[in-house]
C-alpha positions as semicolon CSV with decimal commas, in nm:
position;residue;x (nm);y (nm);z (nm)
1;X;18,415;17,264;27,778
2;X;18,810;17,248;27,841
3;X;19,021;17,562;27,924
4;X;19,380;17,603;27,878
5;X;19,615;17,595;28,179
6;X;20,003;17,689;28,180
7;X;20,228;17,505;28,429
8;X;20,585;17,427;28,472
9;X;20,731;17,094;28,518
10;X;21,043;16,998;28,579
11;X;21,247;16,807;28,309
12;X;21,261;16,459;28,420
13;X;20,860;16,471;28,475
14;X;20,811;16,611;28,094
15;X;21,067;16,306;27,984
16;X;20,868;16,049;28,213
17;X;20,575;16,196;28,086
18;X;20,680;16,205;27,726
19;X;20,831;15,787;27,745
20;X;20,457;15,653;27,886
21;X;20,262;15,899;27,639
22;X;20,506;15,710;27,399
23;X;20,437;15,369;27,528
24;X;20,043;15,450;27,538
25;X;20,081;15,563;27,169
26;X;19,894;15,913;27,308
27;X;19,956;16,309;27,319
28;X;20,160;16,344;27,621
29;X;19,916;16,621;27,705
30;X;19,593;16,348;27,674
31;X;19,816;16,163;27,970
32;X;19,906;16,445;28,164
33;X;19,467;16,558;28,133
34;X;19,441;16,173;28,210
35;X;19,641;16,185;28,542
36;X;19,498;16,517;28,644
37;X;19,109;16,382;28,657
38;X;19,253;16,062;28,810
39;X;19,470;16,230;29,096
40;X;19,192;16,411;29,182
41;X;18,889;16,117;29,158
42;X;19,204;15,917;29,379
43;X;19,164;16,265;29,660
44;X;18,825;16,261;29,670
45;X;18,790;15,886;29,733
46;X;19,096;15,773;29,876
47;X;18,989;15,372;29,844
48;X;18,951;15,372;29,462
49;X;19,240;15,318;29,224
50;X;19,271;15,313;28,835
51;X;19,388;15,049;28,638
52;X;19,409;14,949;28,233
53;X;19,220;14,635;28,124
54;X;19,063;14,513;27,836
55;X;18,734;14,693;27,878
56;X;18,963;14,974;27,889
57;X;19,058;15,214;28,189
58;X;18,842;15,155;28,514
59;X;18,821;15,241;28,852
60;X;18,935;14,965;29,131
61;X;18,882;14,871;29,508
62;X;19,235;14,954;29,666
63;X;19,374;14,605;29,766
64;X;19,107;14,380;29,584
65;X;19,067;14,270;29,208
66;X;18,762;14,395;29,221
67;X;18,620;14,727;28,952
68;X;18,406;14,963;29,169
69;X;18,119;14,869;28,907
70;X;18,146;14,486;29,058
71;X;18,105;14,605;29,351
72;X;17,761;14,749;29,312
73;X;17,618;14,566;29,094
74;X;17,677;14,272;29,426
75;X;17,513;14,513;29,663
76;X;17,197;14,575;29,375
77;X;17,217;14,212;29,355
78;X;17,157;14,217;29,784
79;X;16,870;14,517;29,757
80;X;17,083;14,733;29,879
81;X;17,247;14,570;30,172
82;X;17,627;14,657;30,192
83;X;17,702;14,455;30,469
84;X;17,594;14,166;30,256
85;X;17,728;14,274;29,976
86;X;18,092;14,259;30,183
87;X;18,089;13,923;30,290
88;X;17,984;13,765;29,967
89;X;18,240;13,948;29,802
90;X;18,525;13,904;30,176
91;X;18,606;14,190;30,159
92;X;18,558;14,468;30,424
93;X;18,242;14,685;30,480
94;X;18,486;15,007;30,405
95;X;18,537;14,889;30,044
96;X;18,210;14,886;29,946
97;X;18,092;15,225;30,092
98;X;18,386;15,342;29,856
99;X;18,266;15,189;29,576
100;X;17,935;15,311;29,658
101;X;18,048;15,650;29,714
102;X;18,222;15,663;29,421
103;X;17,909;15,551;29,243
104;X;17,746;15,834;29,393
105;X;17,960;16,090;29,231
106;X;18,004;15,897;28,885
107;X;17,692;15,712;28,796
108;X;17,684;15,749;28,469
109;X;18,075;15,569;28,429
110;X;17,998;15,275;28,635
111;X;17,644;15,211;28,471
112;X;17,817;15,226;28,140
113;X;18,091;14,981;28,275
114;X;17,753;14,764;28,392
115;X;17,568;14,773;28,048
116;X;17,922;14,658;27,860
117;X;17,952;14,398;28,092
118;X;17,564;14,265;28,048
119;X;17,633;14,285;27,683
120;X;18,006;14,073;27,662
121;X;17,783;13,855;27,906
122;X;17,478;13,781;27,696
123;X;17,717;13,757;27,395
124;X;17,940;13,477;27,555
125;X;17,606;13,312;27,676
126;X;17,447;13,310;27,349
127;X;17,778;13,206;27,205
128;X;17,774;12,885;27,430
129;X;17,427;12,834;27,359
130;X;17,499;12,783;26,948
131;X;17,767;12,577;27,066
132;X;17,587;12,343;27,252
133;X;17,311;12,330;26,913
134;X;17,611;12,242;26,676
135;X;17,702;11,947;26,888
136;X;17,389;11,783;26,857
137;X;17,362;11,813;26,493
């Protein structure tokens, strides 16, 4: 359940604020709750960064192009193993403890980020699939 909060902002934030609620084509207060739950995910683990894609918004590896939900579905794909999980994906050990970490505290996001991904995947495979039946008709 959401409570109310009052705060003051100074004028150029509101009209920042106001132009990219704008551009987003959303309440400038759905931004501003937006930013709040991101600035804090961003505190408590300092190695993850947002970003918008076409699956929507997601939660990155600071300095890769990797989603956090890439990330462990590589070290599930090693049994567990983060090390190995960081050199198949280069990148170092430190990244994937975030992304684990973060997993840890929001489960539920990243598994739901996994399960779209299995489905676009099966889809496009599936897709190929009556592809390759049409050409040898």
């Amino acid at each position: 359940m959401s409570q109310p909060l009052s705060l003051r902002l100074p004028e150029a934030t509101l009209d920042r604020l106001g132009a990219r609620a704008r551009s987003r084509s959303v309440a400038p207060r759905t931004l501003a709750q937006r930013y709040v739950e991101e600035g804090l995910r961003t505190d408590e683990h300092p190695l993850i960064r947002f970003a918008d894609g076409p699956a929507g918004r997601r939660a990155r590896l600071v300095g890769t192009g990797l989603d956090a939900w890439e990330a462990i579905e590589v070290v599930r794909d090693n049994d567990g193993d983060e090390r190995a999980a960081a050199d198949y994906l280069v990148i170092p050990l430190g990244l994937v403890q975030a992304a684990v970490a973060y997993y840890g505290a929001y489960q539920a996001e990243i598994d739901e980020s996994i399960e779209l991904n299995d489905r676009e995947r099966a889809a496009a495979h599936a897709a190929w699939l009556a592809g390759h039946a049409a050409l040898k008709r």
